[in-house]
C-alpha positions in Angstrom: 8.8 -53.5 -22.4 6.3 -52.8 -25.0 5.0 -50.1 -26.3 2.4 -48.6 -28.9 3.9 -45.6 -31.4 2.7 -44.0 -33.8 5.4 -44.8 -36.2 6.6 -42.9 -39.8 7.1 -45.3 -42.9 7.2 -43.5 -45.7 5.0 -40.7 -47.4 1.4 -40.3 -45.7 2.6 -44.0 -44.6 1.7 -43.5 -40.4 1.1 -46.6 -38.4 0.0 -46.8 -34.9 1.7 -50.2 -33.9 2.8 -52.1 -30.5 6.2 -53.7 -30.5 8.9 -54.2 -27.6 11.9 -51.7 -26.8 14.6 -53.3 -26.1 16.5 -52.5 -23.1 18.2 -49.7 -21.7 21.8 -49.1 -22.3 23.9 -47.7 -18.9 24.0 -44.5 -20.5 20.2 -44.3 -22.1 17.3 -43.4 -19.9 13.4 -44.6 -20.4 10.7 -42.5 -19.7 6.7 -42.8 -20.0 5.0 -40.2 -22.2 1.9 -38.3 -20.7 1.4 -35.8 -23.4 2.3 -34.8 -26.6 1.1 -32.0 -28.6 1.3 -32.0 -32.5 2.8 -29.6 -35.3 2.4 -28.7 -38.4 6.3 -29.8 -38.4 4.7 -33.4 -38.3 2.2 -33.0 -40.6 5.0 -31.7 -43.2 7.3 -34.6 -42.0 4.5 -37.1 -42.6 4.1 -35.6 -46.4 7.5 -35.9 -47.2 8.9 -39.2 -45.7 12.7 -39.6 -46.0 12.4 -37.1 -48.3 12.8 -34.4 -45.0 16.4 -33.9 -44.2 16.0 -35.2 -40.8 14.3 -38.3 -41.8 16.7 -41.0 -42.4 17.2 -42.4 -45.7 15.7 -46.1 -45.0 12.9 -45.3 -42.7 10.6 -47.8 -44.3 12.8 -50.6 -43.3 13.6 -48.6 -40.0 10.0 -46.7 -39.1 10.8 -43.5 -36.7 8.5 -42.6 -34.0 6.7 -39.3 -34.6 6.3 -36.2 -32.0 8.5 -33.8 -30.9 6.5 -31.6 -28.3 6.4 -34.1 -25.4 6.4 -34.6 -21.7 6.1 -37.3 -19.0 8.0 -39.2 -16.4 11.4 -40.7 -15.8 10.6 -44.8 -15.7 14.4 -46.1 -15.6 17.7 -44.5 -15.4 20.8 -46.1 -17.0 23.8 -46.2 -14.7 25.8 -43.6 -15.8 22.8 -40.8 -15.2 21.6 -42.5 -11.7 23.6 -39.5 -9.8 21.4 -36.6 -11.8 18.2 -38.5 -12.1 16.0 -40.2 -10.5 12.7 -42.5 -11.1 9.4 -40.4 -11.1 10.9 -37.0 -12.2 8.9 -35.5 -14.4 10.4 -34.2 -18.1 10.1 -33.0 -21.4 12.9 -32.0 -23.9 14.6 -30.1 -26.2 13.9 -32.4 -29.4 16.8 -30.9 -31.9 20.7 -31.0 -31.9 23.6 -31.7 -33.4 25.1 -35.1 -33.0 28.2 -36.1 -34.9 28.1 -33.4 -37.4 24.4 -35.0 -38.1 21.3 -32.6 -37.1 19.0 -35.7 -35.3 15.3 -34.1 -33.7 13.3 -36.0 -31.7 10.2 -37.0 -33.8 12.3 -37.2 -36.9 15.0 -39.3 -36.6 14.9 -42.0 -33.9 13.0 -45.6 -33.8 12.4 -45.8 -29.6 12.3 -41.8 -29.4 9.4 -39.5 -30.4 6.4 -38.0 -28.3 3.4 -40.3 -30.0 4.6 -42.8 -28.0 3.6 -44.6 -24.5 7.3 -45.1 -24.0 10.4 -43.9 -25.2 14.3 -44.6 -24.7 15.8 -41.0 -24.5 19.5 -41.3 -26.1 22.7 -40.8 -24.6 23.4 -37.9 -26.8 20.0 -35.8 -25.8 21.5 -36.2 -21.6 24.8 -35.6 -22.5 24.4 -32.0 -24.3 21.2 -31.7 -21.1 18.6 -31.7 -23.6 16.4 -33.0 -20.9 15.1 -31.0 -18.7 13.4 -31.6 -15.7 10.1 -30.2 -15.1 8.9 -28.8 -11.4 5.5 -28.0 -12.8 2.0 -29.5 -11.9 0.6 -30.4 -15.9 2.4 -32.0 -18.3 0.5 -30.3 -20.6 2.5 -27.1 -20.0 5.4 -29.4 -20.7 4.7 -29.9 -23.9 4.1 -27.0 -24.9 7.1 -25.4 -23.9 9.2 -26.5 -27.3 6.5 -24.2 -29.2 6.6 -21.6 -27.3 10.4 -21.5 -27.6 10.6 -21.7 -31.2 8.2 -18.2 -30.7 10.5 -17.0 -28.3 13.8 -17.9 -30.7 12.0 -16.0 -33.6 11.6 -12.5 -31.6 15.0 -13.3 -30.3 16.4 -13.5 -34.2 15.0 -10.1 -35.5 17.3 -7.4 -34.9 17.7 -3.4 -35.4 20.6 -1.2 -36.0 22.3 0.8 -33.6 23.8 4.7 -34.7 27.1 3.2 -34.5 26.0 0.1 -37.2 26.2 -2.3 -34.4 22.9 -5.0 -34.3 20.6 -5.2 -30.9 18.6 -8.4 -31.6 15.0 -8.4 -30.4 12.0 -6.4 -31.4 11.8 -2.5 -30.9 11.2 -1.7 -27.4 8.0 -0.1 -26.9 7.9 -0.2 -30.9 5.2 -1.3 -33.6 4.7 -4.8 -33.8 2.4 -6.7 -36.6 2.0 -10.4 -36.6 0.7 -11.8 -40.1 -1.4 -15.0 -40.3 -1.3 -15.0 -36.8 -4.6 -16.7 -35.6 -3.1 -20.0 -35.3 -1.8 -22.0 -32.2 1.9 -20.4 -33.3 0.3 -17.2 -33.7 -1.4 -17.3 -30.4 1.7 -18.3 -28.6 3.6 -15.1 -29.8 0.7 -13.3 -28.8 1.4 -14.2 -25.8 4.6 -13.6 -25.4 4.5 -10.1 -27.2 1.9 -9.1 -24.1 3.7 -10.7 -21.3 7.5 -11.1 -21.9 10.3 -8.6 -20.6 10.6 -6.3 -24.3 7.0 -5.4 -25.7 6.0 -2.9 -28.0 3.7 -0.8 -27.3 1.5 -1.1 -30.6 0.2 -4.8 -31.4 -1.9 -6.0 -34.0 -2.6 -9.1 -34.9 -3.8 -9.8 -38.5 -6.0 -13.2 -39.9 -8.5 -13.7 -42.5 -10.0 -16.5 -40.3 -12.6 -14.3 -38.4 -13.6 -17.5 -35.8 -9.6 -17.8 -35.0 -9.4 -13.8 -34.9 -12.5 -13.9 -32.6 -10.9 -16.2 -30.6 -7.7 -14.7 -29.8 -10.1 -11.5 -29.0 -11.5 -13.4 -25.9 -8.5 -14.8 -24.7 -6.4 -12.2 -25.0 -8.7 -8.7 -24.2 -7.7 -5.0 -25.5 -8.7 -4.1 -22.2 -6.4 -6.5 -20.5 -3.1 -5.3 -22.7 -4.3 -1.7 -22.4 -3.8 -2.4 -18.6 0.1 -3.1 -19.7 0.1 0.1 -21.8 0.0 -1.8 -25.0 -2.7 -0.7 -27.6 -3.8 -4.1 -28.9 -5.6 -4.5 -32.3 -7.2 -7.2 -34.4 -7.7 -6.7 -38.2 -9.4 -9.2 -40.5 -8.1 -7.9 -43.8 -11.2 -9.5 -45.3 -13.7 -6.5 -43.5 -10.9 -3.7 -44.4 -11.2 -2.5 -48.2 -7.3 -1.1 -47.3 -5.6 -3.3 -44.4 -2.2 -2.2 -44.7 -3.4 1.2 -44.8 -5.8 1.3 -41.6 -2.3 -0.3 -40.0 -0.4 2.7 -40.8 -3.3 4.5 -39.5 -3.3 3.2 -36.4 1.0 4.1 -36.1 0.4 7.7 -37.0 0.9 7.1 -40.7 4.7 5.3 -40.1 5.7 2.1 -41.0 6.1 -1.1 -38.9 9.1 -1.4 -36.8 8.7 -5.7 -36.4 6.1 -7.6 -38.5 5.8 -11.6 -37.9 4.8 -13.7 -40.5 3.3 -16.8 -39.3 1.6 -18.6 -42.3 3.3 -19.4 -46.1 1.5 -17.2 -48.4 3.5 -15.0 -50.6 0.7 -12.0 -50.6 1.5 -11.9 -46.7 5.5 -11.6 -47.1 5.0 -9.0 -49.3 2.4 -7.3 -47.4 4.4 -7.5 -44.9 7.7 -6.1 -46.7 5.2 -3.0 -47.9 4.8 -2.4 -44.2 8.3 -2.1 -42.8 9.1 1.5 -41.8 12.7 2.8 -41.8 15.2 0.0 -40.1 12.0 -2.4 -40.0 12.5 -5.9 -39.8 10.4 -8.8 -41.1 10.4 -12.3 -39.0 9.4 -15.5 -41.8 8.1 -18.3 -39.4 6.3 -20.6 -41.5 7.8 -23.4 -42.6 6.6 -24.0 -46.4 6.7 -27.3 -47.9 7.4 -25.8 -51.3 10.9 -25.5 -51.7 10.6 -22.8 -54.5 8.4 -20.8 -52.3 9.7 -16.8 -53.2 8.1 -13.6 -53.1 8.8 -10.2 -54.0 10.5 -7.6 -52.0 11.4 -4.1 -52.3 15.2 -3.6 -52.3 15.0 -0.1 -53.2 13.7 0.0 -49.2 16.2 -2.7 -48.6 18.9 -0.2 -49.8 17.6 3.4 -48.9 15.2 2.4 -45.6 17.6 0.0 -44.2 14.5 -2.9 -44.6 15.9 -6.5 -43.5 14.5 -9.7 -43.0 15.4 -13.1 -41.0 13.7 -16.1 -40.4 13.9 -19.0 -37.8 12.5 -22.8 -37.6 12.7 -23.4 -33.9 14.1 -22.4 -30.6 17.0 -23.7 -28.7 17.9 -25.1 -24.9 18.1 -21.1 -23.7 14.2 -20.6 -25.2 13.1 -23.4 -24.1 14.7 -22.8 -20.2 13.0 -19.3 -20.6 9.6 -20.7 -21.4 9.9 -23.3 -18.8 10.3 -20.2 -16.3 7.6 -18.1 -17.9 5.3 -20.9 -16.9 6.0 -21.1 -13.6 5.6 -17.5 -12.9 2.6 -17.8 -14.9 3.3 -15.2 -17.3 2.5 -17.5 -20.3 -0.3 -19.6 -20.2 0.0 -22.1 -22.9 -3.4 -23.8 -21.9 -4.6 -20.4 -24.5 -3.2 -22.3 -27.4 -4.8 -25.7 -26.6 -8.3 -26.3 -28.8 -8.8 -30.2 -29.1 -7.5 -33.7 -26.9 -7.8 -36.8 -28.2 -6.0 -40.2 -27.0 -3.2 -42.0 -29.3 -5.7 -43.7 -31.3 -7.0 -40.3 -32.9 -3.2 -38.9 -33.7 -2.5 -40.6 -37.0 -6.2 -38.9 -38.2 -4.8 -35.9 -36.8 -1.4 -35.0 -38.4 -2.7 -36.5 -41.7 -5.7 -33.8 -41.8 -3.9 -30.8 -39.3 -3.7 -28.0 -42.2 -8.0 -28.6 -42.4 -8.8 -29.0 -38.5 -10.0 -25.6 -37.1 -8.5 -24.2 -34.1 -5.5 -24.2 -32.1 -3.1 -27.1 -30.8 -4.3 -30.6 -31.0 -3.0 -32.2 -27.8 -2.5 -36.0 -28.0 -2.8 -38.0 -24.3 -0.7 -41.1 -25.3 -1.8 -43.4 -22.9 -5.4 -43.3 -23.3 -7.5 -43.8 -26.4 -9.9 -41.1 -27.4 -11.0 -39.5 -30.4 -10.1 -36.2 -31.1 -12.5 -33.9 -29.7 -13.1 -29.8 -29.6 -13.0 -28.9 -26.1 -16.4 -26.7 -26.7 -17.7 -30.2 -27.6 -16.9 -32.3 -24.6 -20.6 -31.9 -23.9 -22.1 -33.3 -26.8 -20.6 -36.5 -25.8 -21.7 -37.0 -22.6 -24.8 -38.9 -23.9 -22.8 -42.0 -24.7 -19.9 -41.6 -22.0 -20.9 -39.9 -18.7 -17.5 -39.0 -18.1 -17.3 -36.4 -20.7 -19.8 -34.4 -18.4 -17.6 -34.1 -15.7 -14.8 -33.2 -18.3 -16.9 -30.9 -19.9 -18.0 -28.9 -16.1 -14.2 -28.3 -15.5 -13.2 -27.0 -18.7 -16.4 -24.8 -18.7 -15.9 -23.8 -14.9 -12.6 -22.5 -16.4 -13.9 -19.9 -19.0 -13.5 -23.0 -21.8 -9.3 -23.8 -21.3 -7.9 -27.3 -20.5 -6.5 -26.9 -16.8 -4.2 -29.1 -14.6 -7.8 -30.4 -13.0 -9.0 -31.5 -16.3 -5.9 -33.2 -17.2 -5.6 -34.9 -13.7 -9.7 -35.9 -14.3 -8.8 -37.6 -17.5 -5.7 -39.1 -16.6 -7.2 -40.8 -13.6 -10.5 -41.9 -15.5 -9.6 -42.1 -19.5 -6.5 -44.1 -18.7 
């Protein structure tokens, strides 16, 4: 079978290329991708080339197929698997493990398995540790985005407190301060999310960016009124319109310091920010993955020593986070469509990853089947001039206070295609 990748060469070396896969082992499976959103992982993969450590060493003789957040539908089942699946189930997956003493992801490290991709062959290895998980929901979309959600829910699940008896209880302070950094991003968002609507919240949020159209956004989608309603007190802050920042946040927690503060973009003024917020036993979360390998900033061990100040970091979530975000979907607790800014078709996703850190917004989401540039989804109007579908596109978004939606992606699966 053929199939058209998006594949990783080298350095800023992406090609978008047809070529055959060859055929399924007993113990492999092959599956059609629907959608696949991208990182900023891919972006940082796509500037370093083999140079990444999950990259392998001779990728330009041996390209790799990009995309890790991905979902679609079971095409072919090798023999071994035919008892536990079956043609036409949908899927997505947990892209990284641990194979032969070798960490392999999805997206990094495989020629005929990555989510830019119209097909894929899903490796023994990813069945056989149940990497693959079969999805009950309507949209693929959710799918997709159920790896970044988990790598949010991983890094609340790695911060930790002490008990009086010097014992750690991971997760964030129940009912507790909370402040999320550089947080007006698509990873940002998501935690936003899950801070609101998860089992352990705190009951004093604020979310922090200099980016007052992002800040704005996650203002609409995610009201004070709405998480007052949960008996959380909600805040945004736009450091650039507070002469004092990390003073009106202390303000706003009676004067203490911050019991759990997120950091969510790699800029050394916001780790220490962060660090000079942290109250007594306060813990700050690094999730954002700098390409600088020196990247350091200064902290406050006198705090460290005498306030008990700690700090952890993650780069992902696991098969438990990703089960949880899975479930949070279907009891519509999470609604990922939130984090979801632009579509575009294969054709657009090379343009995309090269140029991610500069596009406004939230997630890009990549339809792999289709061609289509990548497009704003408060601009699906302004093409409708040239393609009449884009109208129809644009009423359902619209008709659904501006989110993508299971009706939009069923509407340009069934006419984009």
């Amino acid at each position: 079978m053929k199939t058209r990748a998006l594949r990783l060469y080298g350095k800023k070396d992406l090609r978008l290329e047809k070529f055959e896969l060859p055929e399924i082992k007993e113990d492999e499976i092959l599956a059609k991708v629907v959608t696949n959103s991208i990182c900023m992982s891919t972006y940082k993969t796509a500037l370093q080339g083999a140079d990444h450590k999950r990259v392998p060493d001779n990728v330009s003789e041996n390209p790799i197929i990009t995309g890790h957040e991905f979902a679609g539908e079971i095409i072919e089942v090798g023999s071994k698997w035919k008892d536990k699946y079956k043609k036409g189930e949908k899927f997505t997956i947990q892209p990284a493990l641990v194979y032969e003493g070798k960490a392999v992801t999805a997206g990094y490290s495989y020629p005929y398995y990555g989510g830019n991709s119209e097909y894929v062959i899903i490796p023994s290895e990813v069945i056989e540790t149940d990497y693959i998980f079969k999805y009950k929901g309507d949209a693929f979309f959710e799918a997709s985005l159920a790896e970044p959600i988990s790598c949010v829910i991983g890094g609340y699940k790695s911060v930790y407190h002490h008990t009086d008896d010097y014992k750690h209880e991971m997760g964030i302070v129940e009912r507790g301060s909370t402040v999320l950094l550089g947080a007006a991003g698509p990873m940002g968002l998501g935690a936003l999310d899950y801070a609101l609507h998860s089992d352990r919240r705190p009951s004093l949020l604020i979310m922090v960016d200099i980016n007052e159209k992002r800040l704005q956004r996650a203002a609409d989608i995610f009201s004070v009124e709405e998480a007052a309603e949960d008996g959380i007190e909600l805040h945004y802050i736009n450091p650039a319109e507070e002469e004092n920042y990390l003073e009106k946040i202390r303000e706003l927690n009676d004067g203490q310091g911050i019991d759990d503060v997120f950091v969510y973009a790699p800029i050394k003024k916001l780790v220490e920010d962060g660090d000079e917020l942290l109250g007594d036993d306060g813990n700050l979360h690094f999730f954002a993955g700098p390409t600088d390998k020196e990247f350091s900033a200064e902290v406050n061990f006198y705090n460290v020593h005498y306030s008990n100040t700690h700090f952890t970091g993650s780069s992902g979530g696991n098969d438990v986070d990703m089960r949880e975000a899975l479930d949070l979907f279907a009891e519509s607790r999470l609604k990922p469509a939130k984090m979801i800014t632009h579509i575009g078709g294969l054709d657009s996703a090379e343009e995309t990853i090269l140029n991610l850190p500069d596009l406004p917004g939230g997630k890009k989401l990549i339809y792999t089947n289709i061609n289509m540039e990548l497009t704003p989804l408060k601009k699906l109007r302004d093409k409708a001039e040239v393609d009449k579908r884009f109208a129809e596109l644009a009423d359902i978004v619209e008709a659904n206070n501006g989110l993508w939606s299971k009706e939009a992606e069923d509407y340009l699966l069934d006419n984009f295609s």
